[in-house]
C-alpha positions in Angstrom: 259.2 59.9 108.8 258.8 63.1 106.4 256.9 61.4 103.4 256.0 62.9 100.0 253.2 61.7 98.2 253.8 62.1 94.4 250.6 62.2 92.7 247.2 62.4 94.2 245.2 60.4 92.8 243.3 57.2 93.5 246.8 55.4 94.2 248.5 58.2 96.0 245.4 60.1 97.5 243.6 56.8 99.1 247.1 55.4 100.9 248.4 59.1 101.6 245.0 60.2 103.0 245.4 56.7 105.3 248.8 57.8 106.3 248.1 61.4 107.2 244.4 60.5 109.2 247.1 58.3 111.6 249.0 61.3 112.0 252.2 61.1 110.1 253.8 64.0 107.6 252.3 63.8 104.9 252.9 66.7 101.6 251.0 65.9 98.2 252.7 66.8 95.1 249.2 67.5 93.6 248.2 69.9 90.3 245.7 72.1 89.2 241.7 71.7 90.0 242.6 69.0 91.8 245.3 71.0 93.9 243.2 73.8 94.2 240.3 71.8 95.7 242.7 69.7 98.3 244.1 73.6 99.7 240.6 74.8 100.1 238.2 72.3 101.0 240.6 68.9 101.9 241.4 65.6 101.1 238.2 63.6 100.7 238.3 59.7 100.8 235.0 57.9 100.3 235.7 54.2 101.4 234.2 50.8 101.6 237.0 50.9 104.8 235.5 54.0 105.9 235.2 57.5 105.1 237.6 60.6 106.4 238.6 63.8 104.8 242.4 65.7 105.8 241.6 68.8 106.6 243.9 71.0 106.5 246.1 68.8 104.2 249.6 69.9 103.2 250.0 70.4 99.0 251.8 71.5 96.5 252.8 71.4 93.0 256.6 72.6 93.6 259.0 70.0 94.8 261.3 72.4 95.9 258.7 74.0 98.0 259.1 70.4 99.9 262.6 70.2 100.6 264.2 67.1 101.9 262.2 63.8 102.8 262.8 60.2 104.4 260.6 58.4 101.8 258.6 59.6 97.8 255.6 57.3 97.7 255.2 57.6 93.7 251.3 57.5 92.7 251.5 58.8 89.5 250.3 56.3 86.2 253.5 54.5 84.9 253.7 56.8 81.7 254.0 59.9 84.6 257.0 58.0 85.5 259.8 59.5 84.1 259.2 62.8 84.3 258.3 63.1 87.5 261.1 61.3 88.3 263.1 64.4 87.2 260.8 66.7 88.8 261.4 65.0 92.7 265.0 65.6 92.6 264.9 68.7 95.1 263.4 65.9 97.6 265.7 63.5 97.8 268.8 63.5 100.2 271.3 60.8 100.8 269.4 58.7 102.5 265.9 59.5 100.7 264.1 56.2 99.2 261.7 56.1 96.4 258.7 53.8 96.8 256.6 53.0 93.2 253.3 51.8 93.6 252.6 52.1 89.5 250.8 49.2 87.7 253.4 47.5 85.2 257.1 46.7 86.5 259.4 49.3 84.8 258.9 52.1 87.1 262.1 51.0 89.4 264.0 51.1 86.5 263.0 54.4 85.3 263.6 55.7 88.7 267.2 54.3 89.2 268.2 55.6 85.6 267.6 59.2 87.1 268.0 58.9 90.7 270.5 56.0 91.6 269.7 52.4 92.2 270.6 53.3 95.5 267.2 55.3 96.7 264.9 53.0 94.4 262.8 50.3 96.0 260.6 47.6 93.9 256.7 48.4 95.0 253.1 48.0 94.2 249.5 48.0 95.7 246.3 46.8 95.4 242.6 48.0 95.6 239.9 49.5 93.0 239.5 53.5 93.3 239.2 56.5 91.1 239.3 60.3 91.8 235.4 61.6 91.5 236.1 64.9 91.2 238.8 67.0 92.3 239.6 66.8 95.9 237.5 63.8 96.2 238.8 59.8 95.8 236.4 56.7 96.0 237.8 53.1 97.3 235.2 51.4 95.7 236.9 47.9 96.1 239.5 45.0 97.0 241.0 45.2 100.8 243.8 48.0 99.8 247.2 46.8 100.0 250.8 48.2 99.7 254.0 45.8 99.2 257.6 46.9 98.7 261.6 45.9 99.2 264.6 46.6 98.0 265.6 45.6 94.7 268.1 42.7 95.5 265.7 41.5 97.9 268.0 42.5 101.3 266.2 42.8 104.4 266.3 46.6 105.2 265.3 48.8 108.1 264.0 51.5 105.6 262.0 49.2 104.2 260.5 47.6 107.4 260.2 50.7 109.2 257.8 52.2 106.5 256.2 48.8 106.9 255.2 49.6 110.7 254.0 52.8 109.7 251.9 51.4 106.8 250.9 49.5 109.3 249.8 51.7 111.6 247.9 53.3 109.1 245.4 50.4 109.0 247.3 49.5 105.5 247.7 45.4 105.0 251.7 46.0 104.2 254.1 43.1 103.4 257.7 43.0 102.5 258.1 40.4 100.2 260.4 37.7 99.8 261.2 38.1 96.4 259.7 41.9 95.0 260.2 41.1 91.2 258.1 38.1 92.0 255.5 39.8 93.8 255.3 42.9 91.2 255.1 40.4 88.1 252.0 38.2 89.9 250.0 42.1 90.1 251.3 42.3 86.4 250.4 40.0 85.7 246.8 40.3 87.1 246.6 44.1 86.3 247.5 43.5 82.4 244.9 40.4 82.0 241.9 42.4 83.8 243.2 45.8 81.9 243.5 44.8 78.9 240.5 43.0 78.4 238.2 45.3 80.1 239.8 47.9 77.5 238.7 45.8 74.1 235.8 44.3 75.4 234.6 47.8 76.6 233.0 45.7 79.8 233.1 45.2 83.4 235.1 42.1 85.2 232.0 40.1 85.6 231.1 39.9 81.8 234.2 39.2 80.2 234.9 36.4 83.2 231.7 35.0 82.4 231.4 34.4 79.2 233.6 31.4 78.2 235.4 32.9 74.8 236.5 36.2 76.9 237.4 34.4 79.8 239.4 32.0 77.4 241.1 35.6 76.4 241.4 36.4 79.9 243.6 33.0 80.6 245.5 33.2 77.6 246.5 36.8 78.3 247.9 36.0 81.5 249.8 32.7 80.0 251.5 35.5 78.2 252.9 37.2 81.0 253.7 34.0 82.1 255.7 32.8 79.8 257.6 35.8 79.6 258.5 36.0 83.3 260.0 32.7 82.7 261.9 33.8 79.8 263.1 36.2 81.7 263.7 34.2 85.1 261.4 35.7 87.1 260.7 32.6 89.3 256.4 33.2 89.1 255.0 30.2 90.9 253.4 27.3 88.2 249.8 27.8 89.2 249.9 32.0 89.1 247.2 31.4 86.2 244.2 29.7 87.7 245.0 31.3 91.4 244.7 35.1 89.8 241.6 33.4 87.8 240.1 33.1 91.2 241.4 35.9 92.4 239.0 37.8 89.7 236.0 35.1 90.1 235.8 37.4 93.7 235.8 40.6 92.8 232.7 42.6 92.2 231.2 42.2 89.0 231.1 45.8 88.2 234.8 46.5 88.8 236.7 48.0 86.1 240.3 48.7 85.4 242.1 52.2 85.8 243.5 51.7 81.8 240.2 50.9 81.4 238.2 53.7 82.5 240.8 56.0 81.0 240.7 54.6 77.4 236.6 54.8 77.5 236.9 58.5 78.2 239.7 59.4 75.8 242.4 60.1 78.2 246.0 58.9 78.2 246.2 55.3 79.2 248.9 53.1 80.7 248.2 50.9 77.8 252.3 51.0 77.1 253.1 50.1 80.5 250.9 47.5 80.7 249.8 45.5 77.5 252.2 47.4 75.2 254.9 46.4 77.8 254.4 42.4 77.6 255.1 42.3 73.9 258.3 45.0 74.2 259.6 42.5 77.0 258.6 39.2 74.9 260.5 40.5 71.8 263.7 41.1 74.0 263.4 37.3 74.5 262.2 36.2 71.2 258.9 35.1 72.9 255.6 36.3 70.8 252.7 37.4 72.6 250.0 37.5 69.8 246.8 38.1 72.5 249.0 41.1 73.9 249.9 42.1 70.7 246.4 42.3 69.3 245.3 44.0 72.2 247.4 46.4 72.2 247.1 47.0 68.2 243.7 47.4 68.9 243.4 50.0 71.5 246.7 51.8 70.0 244.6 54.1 67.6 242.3 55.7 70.9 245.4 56.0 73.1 247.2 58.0 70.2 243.8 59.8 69.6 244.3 60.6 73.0 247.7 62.0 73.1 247.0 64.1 70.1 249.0 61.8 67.9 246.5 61.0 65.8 243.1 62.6 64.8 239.6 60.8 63.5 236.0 60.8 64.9 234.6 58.1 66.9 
C-alpha cells in the first residue's frame, strides 16, 4: 500500500517512522523546520522500543506533489483537523481511506463532512511521545498502539489489510468490535489525564496520588461517562475504575500532549478534548460542571495562545 502520513509529529512521525523502517511507502506531509530537518538529516525516533532513524525519508509539504494513495494516516492535533482535511484532497482516489488517530472523537466526522463518509474510518492510538526538536520524536512511554474500523462497524478488507501491515510493522493493531466504543474509552482516558494535568500544572503521578485530585480525576471521567450513555455509546459499566488502573501504571512523570502544550503557550486541543465533553453534554441536556470548570479555567491561556486574547502571565 502507498500510505501518506499527514502530520509528523509524535503521533504521525513515531507510527510512520515504524511503518517505513519495515519497508512500506511511506510520504510525510511535514512543514517547515521540521520539514527541512526530515529532507536533510532523516527521520529520527528515540524509543523505549528501540531507536532507528529513516534515512532517506520521503517529505513534503504539497499534497499534490503526492498524488494518489491507498490509505492518509491523519497525525495532526484534532483542531488541525479540518483544514487539513481540505488540504489532502489531491490524495485521495475512489478507493483512498482516511485513518484518524487524533485524541477526542470528532475527527471522523470532520473528515466525512469534506471527504465522504465513504473514505472515512473511526481510529485512534495510544503511547506517550513528543517531537524534541525538529526531525527528532521521543517514545517516552505506554506500548504504542493503533486501532481502527469502519464507521458502521462492518468487517472490511481495507481495514484488515492495513491491520497486517501495522502488524508487520511491530505495531500492537486491533480492529475493534465496536470503534465508537473503543474511541470514547481513549476519550475518555485522554480527557481525564489531559485535563487535569493542564489545571493542576503536574505530572500523572501527583495528581493520582493525592486523594482530592484523584477525586477530580474520577469525577472527570464519570463525565464522559455519562455522556456516552446519553448518547448511546454502549461504554462498558466499570470503564471508570479500569482506566483508573490503567493510569495507577503509567510512569509517574508522564504528561499529557494538551498538557505540555498549554504550559508552553501553544495551541492546545483543549476544544477537542475537555471543551468537547461539555459541547456534547449540552446537546443532551447532561451538565458536566468538572469539564466545564476545567475548561473555563484553561480557556484564557489557550486564547492567549491563539492571539485571541492578550495579558501577561
Amino acid at each position: 500500500m502507498k500510505i501518506a502520513v499527514f502530520g509528523a509529529g509524535a503521533v504521525g512521525g513515531y507510527f510512520g517512522g515504524r511503518l517505513a523502517q519495515a519497508g512500506e511507502q511511506v510520504v510525510f506531509i511535514a512543514r517547515g523546520k521540521h520539514l527541512q530537518a526530515m529532507r536533510r538529516y532523516g527521520l529520527k525516533v528515540d524509543s523505549i522500543k528501540g531507536d532507528f532513524t529513516i534515512q532517506p525519508v520521503q517529505a513534503t509539504d504539497n499534497p499534490a506533489d503526492v498524488g494518489v494513495v491507498d490509505v492518509v494516516i491523519v497525525g495532526v492535533k484534532a483542531w488541525q483537523v479540518p483544514e487539513v482535511a481540505e488540504a489532502m484532497g489531491p490524495m485521495v482516489g475512489a478507493q483512498t481511506f482516511v485513518v484518524p488517530l487524533q485524541n477526542g472523537i470528532e475527527a471522523p466526522g470532520q473528515l466525512a463532512e469534506v471527504l465522504g463518509a465513504e473514505h472515512v474510518l473511526g481510529g485512534l492510538c495510544g503511547l506517550i511521545s513528543f517531537v524534541v526538536g525538529p526531525g527528532h520524536i521521543q517514545h517516552a512511554g505506554i506500548e504504542p498502539f493503533v486501532n481502527f474500523g469502519e464507521l458502521d462497524n462492518r468487517p472490511s478488507e481495507r481495514a484488515e489489510k492495513l491491520r497486517r501491515i501495522f502488524a508487520r510493522s511491530g505495531v500492537t493493531s486491533e480492529i475493534p468490535p465496536n470503534i465508537q466504543v473503543a474511541m470514547w474509552r481513549k476519550f475518555l482516558f485522554i480527557v481525564s489525564t489531559s485535563g487535569m494535568g493542564a489545571v493542576t500544572r503536574s505530572p500523572i503521578g501527583v495528581f493520582r496520588s493525592l486523594p482530592q485530585t484523584r477525586n477530580m480525576l474520577e469525577q472527570v471521567m464519570q463525565e464522559v461517562f455519562d455522556v456516552a450513555k446519553a448518547r448511546n455509546v454502549d461504554l462498558p459499566e466499570d470503564i471508570v475504575t479500569t482506566t483508573l488502573a490503567f493510569i495507577d501504571g503509567l510512569p509517574a512523570d508522564g504528561t499529557a500532549s494538551m498538557q505540555r502544550d498549554i504550559m508552553a503557550g501553544r495551541p492546545s486541543e483543549l476544544e477537542s478534548q475537555n471543551g468537547a465533553v461539555v459541547r456534547l453534554g449540552q446537546e443532551v441536556n447532561l451538565a458536566t460542571p468538572l469539564n466545564a470548570f476545567i475548561y473555563r479555567s484553561l480557556l484564557p491561556m489557550e486564547l492567549r495562545a491563539r492571539g485571541q486574547m492578550e495579558f501577561n502571565v
